[in-house]
C-alpha positions in Angstrom: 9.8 7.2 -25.5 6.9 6.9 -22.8 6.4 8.6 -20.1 7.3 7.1 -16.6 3.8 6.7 -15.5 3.2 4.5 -19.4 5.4 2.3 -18.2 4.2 2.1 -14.8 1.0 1.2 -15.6 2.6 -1.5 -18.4 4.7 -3.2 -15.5 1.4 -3.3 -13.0 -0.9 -4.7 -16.0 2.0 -7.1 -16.9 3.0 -8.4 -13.1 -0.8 -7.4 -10.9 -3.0 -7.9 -13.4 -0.9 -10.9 -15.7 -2.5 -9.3 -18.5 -1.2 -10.9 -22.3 1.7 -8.5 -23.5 -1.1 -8.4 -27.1 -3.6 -7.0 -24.1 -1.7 -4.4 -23.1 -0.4 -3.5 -26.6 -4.2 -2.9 -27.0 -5.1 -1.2 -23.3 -2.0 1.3 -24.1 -2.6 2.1 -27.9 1.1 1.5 -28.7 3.1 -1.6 -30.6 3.1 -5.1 -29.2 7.0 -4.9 -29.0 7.1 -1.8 -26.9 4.6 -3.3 -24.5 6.8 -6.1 -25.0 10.1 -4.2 -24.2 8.6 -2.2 -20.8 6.7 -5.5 -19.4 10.0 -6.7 -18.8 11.0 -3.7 -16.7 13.2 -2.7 -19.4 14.6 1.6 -18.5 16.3 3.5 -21.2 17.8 5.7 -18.0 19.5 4.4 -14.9 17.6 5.1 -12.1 18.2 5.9 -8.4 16.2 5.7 -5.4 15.9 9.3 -4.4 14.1 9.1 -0.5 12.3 12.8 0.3 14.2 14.1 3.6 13.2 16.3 6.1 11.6 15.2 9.8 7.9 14.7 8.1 9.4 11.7 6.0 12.3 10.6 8.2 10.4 10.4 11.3 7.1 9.6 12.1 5.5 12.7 12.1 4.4 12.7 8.8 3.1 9.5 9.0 1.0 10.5 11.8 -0.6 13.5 9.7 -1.4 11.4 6.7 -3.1 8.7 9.0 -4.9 11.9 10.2 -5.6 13.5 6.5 -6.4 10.4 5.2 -9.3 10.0 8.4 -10.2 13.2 7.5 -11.3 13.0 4.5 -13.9 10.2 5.3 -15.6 12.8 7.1 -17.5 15.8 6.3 -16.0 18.7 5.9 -16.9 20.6 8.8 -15.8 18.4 10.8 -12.0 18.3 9.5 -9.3 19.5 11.6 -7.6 22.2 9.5 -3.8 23.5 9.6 -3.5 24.6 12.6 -5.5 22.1 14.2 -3.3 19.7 13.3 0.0 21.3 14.1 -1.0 22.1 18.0 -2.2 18.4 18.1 1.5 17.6 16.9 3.3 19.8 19.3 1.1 18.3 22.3 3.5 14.9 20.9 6.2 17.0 21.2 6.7 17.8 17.4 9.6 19.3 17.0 8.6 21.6 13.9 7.0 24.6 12.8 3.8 25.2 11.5 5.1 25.9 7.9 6.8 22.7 8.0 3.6 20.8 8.9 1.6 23.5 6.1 3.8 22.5 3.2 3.6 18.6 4.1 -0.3 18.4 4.0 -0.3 20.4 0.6 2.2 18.2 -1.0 0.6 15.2 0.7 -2.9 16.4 -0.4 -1.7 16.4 -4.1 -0.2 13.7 -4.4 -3.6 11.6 -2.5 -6.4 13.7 -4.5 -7.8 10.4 -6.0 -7.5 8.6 -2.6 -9.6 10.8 -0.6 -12.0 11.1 -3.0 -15.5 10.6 -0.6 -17.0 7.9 -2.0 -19.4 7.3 0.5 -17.5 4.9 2.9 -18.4 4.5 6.4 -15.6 4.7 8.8 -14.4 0.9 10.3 -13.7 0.7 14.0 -11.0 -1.7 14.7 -10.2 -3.3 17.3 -7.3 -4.3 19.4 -6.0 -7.5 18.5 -6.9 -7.1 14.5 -4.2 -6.8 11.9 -4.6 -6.0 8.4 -2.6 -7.4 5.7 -1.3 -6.2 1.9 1.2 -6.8 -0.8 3.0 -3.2 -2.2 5.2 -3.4 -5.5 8.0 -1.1 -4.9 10.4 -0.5 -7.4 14.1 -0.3 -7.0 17.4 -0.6 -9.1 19.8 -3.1 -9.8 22.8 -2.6 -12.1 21.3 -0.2 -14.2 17.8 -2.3 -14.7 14.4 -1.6 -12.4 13.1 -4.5 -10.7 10.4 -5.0 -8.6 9.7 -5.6 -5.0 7.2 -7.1 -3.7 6.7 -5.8 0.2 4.1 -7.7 2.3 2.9 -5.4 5.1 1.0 -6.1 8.2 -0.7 -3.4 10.1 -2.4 -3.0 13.3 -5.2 0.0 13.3 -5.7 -0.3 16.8 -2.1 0.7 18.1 -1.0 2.2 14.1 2.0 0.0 13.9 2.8 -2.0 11.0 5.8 -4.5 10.0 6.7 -5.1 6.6 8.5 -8.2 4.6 10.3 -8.0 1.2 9.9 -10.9 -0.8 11.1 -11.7 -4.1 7.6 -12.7 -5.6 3.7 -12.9 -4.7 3.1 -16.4 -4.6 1.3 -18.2 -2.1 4.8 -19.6 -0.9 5.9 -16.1 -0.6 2.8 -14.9 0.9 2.7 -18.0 3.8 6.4 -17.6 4.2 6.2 -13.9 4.8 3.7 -14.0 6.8 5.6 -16.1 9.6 8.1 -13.8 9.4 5.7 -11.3 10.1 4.4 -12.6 13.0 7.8 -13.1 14.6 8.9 -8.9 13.8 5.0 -8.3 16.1 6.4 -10.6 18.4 2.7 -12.6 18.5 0.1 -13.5 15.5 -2.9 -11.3 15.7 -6.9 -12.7 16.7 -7.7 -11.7 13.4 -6.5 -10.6 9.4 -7.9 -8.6 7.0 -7.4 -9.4 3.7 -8.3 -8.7 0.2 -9.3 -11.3 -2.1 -6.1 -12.4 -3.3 -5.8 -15.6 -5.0 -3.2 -16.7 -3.2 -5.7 -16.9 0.0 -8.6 -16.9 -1.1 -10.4 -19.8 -3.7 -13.9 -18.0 -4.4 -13.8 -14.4 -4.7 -16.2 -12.7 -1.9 -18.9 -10.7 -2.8 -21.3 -8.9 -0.5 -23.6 -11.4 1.7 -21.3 -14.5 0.5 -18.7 -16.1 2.7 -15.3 -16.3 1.3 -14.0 -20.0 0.6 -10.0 -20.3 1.5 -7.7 -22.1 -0.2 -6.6 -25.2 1.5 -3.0 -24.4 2.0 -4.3 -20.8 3.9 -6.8 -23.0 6.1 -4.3 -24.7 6.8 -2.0 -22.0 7.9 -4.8 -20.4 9.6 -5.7 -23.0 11.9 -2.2 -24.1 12.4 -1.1 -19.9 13.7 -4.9 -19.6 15.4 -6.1 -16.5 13.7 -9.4 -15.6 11.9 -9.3 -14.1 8.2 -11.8 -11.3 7.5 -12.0 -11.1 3.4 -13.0 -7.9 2.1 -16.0 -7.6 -0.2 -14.8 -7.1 -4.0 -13.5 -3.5 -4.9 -13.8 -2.5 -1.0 -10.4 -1.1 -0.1 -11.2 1.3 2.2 -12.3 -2.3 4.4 -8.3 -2.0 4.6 -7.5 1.5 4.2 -5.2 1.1 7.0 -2.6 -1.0 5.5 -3.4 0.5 2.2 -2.5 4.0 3.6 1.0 2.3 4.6 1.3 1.4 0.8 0.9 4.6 -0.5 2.7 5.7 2.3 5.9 4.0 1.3 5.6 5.0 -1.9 4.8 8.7 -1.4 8.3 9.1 0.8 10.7 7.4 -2.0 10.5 8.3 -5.6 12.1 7.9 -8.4 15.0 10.4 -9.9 16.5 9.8 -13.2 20.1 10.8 -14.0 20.0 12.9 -17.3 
């Protein structure tokens, strides 16, 4: 049986990637009907949604101290807040905790983000008010007995650290266009700007650095018809993101997956 991180990576090469189930066969090392079988979303275990409680994942504090962490790390080291740092900042918001509580949720939060915060040399983006970033998340959830996925478009504003988010039932540029009105209408207003990644269903010509990005027609269209400007990231340049990225991760960091033995 694989593990649940195999068959993780199987359903993201199968639905992110649209990788051959013969490629993935080869990328894993294992049969073509395994990869065949787990593709699919196939579980051998039912599976509930099992959300992390506690006032660091069912309020927004610890939201606010992984925006923080996650800021952090982009800069040297000296410069970090620590601990304690952190925890006096939270009880000048009134945070109702203690200082353990806030210790333990930066060293589980820490472990579970060591790749993310990796320095890899990124300079930090100022963003300004008015400009929204925007990202589809695959969650996965349960349906009589069989995992599924979800596909959550989210929308986030750096500026003022909100974000709005939009389950849809698939990634297409339907989808995408369809969730993004709705989008707008939960921000009550449709941003000056959105950043984006190159994602076909936006973009024709993927970016690179120095080049301008070429649209798709149906997303000029869209654009012109809400009166916002797209800002494409160059290719492989999350951090140009990180903000709606971090709401990602976030997402997934507070709900994981239990398995009934």
């Amino acid at each position: 049986m694989l593990s649940m991180s195999d068959i993780n990576t199987i359903k993201k090469l199968r639905n992110e990637k649209d990788l051959s189930i013969n490629r993935i066969a080869e990328i894993m090392k294992i049969d073509w009907r395994t990869a065949d079988k787990y593709a699919d979303g196939a579980i051998e275990k039912p599976t509930i949604i099992k959300k992390k409680s506690g006032m660091m994942y069912e309020e927004k504090w610890g939201e606010i101290v992984g925006d923080w962490l996650f800021e952090d790390s982009r800069e040297k080291k000296k410069h970090r807040r620590n601990n304690l740092q952190i925890f006096r900042q939270l009880q000048k918001m009134d945070f109702p905790g203690s200082y353990r509580t806030v210790c333990n949720f930066i060293a589980e939060w820490k472990a579970n983000h060591s790749e993310e915060t990796k320095d890899k040399g990124s300079e930090r983006l100022l963003h300004p008010a008015g400009e929204a970033q925007l990202d589809f998340g695959i969650m996965q959830a349960v349906q009589e007995g069989k995992m599924l996925d979800i596909y959550l478009l989210i929308l986030s504003y750096p500026f003022s650290n909100q974000a709005f988010y939009q389950p849809l039932p698939s990634e297409n540029q339907e989808c995408l266009l369809e969730g993004m009105k709705k989008l707008f209408d939960k921000s009550a207003g449709v941003p000056m700007a959105v950043r984006i990644d190159n994602m076909t269903t936006a973009v024709k010509k993927t970016r690179e650095k120095n080049e301008e990005a070429v649209l798709t027609d149906e997303f000029l269209r869209f654009q012109l018809h809400h009166g916002f400007n797209t800002q494409v990231c160059n290719t492989a340049s999350g951090n140009e993101k990180g903000h709606v990225e971090r709401r990602v991760g976030y997402i997934r960091y507070t709900t994981s997956l239990a398995f009934l033995q």
